[in-house]
C-alpha positions, -999 to 999 in steps of 0.1 A, spaced: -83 58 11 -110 36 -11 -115 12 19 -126 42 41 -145 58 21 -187 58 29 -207 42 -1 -219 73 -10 -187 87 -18 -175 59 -39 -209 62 -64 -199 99 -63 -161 87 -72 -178 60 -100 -198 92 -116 -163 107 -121 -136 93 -141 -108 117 -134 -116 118 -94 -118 79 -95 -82 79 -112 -70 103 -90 -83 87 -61 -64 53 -73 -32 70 -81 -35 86 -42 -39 49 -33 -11 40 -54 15 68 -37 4 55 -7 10 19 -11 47 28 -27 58 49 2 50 20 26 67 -7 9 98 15 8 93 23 46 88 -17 51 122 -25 26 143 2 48 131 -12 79 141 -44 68 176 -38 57 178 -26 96 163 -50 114 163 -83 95 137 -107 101 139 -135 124 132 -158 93 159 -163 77 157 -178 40 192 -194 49 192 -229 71 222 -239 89 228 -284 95 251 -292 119 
C-alpha cells in the first residue's frame, strides 16, 4: 500500500492524478475488508473488556 511504497514511486503516483486516486481507493478496499474481518471476529470472540461493570 502507500506506506510501502519507495519514494520514488509515490512522486511517480503525485505526477498522476488518476493512479494516485486509484492507489487511495486500493487503500480504502483494503482498510474496509479489515474492519469487517475485525467486527466478525469480534461478535465471536468478545473482548475481555467489557463496556459493562458488575458491583457486588
Amino acid at each position: 500500500m502507500l506506506l510501502e511504497m519507495d519514494n520514488s514511486e509515490l512522486l511517480l503516483l503525485l505526477e498522476s492524478p488518476e493512479s494516485l486516486a486509484a492507489k487511495v481507493d486500493e487503500a480504502v478496499q483494503v482498510l474496509k475488508v479489515s474492519k469487517t474481518k475485525v467486527s466478525s471476529q469480534d461478535d465471536l470472540h468478545p473482548s475481555c473488556f467489557s463496556t459493562e461493570v458488575a458491583v457486588n
